[in-house]
N, CA, C and O atoms as CSV, one atom per row, in Angstrom:
chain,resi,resn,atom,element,x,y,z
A,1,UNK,N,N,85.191,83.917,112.909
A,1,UNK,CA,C,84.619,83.975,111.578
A,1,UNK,C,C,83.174,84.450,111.692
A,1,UNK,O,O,82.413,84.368,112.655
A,2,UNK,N,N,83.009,84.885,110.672
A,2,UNK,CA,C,80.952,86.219,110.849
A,2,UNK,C,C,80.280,85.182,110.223
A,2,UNK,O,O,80.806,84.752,109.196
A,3,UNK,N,N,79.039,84.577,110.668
A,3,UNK,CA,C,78.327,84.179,110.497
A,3,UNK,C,C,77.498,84.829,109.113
A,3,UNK,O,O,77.610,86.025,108.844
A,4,UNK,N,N,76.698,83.941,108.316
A,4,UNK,CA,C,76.160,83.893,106.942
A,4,UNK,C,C,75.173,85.156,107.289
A,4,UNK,O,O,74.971,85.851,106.293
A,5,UNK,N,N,74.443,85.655,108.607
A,5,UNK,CA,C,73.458,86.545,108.739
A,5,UNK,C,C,74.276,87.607,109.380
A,5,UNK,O,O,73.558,88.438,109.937
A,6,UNK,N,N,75.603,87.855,109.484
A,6,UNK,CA,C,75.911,88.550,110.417
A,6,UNK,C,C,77.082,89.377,108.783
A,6,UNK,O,O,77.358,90.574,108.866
A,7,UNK,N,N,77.441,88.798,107.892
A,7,UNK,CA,C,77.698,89.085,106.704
A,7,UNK,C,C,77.173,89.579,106.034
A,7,UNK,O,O,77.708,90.443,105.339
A,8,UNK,N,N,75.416,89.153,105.889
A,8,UNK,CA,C,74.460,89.698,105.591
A,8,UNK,C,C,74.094,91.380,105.628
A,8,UNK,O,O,73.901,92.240,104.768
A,9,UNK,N,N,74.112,91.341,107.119
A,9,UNK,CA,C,73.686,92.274,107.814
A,9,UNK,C,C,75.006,93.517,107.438
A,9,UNK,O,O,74.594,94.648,107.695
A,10,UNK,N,N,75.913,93.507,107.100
A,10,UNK,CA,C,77.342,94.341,107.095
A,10,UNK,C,C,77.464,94.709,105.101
A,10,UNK,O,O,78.168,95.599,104.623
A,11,UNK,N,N,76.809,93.998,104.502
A,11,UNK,CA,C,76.479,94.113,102.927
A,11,UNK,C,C,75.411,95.070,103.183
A,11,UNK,O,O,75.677,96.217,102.824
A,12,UNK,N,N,74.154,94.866,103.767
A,12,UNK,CA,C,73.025,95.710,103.757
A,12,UNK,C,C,73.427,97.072,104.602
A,12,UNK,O,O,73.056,98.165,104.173
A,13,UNK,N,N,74.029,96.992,105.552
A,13,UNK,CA,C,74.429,97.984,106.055
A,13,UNK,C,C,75.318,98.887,104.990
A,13,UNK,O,O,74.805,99.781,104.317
A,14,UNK,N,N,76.463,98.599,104.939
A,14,UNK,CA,C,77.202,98.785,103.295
A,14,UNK,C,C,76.946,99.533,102.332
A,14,UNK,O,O,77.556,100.483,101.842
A,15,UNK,N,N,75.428,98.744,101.948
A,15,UNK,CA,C,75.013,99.066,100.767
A,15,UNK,C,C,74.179,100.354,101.137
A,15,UNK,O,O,74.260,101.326,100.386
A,16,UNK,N,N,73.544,100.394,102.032
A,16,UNK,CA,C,72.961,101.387,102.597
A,16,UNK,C,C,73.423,103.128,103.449
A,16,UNK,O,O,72.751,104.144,103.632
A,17,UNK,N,N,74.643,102.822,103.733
A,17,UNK,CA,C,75.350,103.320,104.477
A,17,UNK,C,C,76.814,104.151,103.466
A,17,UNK,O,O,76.885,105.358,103.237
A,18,UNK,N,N,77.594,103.340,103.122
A,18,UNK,CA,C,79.048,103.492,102.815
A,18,UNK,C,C,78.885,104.165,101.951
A,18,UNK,O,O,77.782,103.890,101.478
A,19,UNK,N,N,79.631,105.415,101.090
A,19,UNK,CA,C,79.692,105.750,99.859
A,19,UNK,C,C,81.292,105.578,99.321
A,19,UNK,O,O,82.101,105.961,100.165
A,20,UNK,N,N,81.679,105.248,98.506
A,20,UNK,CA,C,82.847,105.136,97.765
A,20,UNK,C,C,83.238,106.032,96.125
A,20,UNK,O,O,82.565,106.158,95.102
A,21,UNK,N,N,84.143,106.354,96.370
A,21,UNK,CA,C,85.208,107.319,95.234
A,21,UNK,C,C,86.140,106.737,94.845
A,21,UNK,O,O,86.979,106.672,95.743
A,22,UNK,N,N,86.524,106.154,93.752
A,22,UNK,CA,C,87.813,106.179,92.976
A,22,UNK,C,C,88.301,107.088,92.089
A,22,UNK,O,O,87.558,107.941,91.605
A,23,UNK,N,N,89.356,107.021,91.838
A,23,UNK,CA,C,90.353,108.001,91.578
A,23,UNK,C,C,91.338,107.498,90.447
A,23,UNK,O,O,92.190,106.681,90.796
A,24,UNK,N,N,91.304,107.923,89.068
A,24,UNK,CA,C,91.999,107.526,88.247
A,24,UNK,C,C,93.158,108.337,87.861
A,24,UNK,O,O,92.993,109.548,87.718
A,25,UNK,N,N,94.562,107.695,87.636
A,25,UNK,CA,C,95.324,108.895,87.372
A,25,UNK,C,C,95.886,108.732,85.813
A,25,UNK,O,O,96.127,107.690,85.203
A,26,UNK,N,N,95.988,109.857,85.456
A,26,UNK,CA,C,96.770,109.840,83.470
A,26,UNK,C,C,98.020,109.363,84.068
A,26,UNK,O,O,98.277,108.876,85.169
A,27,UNK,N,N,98.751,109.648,82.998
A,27,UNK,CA,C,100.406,109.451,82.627
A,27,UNK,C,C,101.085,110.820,83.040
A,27,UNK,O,O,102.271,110.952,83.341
A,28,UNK,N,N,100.214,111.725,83.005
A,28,UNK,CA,C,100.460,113.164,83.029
A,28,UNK,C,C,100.901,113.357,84.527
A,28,UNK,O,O,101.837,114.071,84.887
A,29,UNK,N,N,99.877,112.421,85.552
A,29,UNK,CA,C,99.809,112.704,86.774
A,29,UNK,C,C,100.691,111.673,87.331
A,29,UNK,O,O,100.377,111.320,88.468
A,30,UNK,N,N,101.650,111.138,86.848
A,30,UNK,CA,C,102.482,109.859,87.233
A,30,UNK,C,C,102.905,109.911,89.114
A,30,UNK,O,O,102.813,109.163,90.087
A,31,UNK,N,N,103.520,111.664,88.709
A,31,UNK,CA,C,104.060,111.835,90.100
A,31,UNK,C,C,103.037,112.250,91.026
A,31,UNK,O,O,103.436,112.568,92.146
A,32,UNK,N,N,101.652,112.323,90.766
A,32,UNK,CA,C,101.206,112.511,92.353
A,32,UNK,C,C,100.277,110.720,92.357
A,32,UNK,O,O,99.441,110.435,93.214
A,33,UNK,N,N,100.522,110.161,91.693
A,33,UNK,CA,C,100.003,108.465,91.963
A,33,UNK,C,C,101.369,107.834,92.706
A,33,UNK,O,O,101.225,106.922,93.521
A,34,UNK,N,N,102.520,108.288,92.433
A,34,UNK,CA,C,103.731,107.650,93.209
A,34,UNK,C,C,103.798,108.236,94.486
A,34,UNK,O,O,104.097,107.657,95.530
A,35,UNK,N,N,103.494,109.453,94.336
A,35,UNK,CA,C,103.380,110.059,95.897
A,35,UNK,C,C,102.648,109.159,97.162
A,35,UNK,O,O,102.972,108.684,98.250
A,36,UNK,N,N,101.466,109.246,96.294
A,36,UNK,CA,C,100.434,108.326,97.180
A,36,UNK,C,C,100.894,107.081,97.314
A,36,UNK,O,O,100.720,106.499,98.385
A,37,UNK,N,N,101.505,106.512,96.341
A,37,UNK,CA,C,101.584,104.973,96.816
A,37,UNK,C,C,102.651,105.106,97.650
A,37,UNK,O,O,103.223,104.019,97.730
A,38,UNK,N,N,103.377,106.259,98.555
A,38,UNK,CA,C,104.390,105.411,99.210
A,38,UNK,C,C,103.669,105.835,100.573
A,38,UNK,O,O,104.473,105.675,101.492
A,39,UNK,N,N,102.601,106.256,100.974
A,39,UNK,CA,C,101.674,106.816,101.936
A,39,UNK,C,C,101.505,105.417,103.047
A,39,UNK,O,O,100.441,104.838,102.828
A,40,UNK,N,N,101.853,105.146,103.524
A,40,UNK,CA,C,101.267,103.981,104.407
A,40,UNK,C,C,99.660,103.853,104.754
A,40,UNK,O,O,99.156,102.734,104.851
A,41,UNK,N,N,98.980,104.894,104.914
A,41,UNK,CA,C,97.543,104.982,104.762
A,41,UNK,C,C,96.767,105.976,103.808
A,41,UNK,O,O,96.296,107.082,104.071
A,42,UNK,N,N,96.769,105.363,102.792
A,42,UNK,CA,C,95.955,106.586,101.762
A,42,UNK,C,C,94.609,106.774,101.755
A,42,UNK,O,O,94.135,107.598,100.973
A,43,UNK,N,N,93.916,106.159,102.485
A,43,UNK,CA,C,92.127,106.445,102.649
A,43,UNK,C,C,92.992,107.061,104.041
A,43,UNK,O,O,93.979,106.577,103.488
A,44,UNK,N,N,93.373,107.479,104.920
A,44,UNK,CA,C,93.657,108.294,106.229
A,44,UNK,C,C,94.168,109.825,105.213
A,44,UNK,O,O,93.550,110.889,105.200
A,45,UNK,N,N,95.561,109.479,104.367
A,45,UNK,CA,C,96.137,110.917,104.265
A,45,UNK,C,C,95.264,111.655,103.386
A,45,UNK,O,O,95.163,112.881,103.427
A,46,UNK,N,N,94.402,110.635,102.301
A,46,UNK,CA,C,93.088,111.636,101.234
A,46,UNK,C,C,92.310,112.199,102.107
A,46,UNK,O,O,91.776,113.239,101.720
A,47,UNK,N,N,92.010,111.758,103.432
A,47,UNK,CA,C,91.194,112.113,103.885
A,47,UNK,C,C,91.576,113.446,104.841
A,47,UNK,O,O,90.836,114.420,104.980
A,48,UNK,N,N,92.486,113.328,105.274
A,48,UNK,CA,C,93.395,114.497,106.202
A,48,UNK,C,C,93.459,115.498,105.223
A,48,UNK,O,O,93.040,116.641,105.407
A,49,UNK,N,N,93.987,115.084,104.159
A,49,UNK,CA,C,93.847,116.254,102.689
A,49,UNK,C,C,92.755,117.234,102.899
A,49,UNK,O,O,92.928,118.429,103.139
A,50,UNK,N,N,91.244,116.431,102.754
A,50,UNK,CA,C,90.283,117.015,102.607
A,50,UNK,C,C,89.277,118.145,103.526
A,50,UNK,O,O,88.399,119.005,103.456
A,51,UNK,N,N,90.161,117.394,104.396
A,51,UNK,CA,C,89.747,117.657,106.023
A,51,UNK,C,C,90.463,119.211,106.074
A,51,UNK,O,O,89.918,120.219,106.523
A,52,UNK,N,N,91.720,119.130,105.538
A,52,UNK,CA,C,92.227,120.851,105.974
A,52,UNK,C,C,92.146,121.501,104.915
A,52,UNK,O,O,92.363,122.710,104.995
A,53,UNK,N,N,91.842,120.964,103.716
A,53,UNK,CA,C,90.823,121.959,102.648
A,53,UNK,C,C,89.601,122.639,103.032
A,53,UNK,O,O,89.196,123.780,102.810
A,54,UNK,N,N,89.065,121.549,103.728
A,54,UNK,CA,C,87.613,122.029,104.337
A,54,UNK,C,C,87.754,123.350,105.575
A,54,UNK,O,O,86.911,124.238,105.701
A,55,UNK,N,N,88.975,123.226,106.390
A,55,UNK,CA,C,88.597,123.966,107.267
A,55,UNK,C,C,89.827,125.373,106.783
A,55,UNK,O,O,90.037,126.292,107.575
A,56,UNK,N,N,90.387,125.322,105.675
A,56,UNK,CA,C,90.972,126.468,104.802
A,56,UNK,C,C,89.794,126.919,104.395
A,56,UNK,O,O,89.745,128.126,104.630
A,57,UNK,N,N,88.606,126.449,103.791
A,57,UNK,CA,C,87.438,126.865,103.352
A,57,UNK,C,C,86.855,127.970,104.322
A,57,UNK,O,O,86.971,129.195,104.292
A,58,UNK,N,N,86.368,127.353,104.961
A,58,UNK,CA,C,85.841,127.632,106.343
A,58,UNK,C,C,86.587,128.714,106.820
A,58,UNK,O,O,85.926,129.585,107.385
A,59,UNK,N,N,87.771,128.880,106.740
A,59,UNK,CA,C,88.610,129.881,107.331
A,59,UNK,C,C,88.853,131.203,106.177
A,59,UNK,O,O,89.847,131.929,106.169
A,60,UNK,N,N,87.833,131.285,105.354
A,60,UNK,CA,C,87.945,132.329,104.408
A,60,UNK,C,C,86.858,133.238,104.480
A,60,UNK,O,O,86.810,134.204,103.720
């Protein structure tokens, strides 16, 4: 178990450090929110997503 300063320290880090995105989907988009939910890691496959967008980019 993390100690009260060692909790501390992982909030400030956190807060300092981490950035976060959510993602809302319509009714419209039903089928790519079901897609994702059957993903076993969806912060891994959004991110693999982005990752070979980026280097399709890159490759233009």
């Amino acid at each position: 178990m993390a100690t009260e300063a060692q909790l501390r320290a992982n909030a400030k880090y956190a807060k300092a450090n981490v950035k976060r995105v959510g993602v809302s989907f319509y009714p419209s988009e039903r089928d790519i929110y079901e897609w994702l939910q059957t993903q076993p890691n969806k912060q891994g496959y959004v991110k693999a997503l982005i990752r070979a967008d980026m280097e399709r980019a890159r490759g233009e």
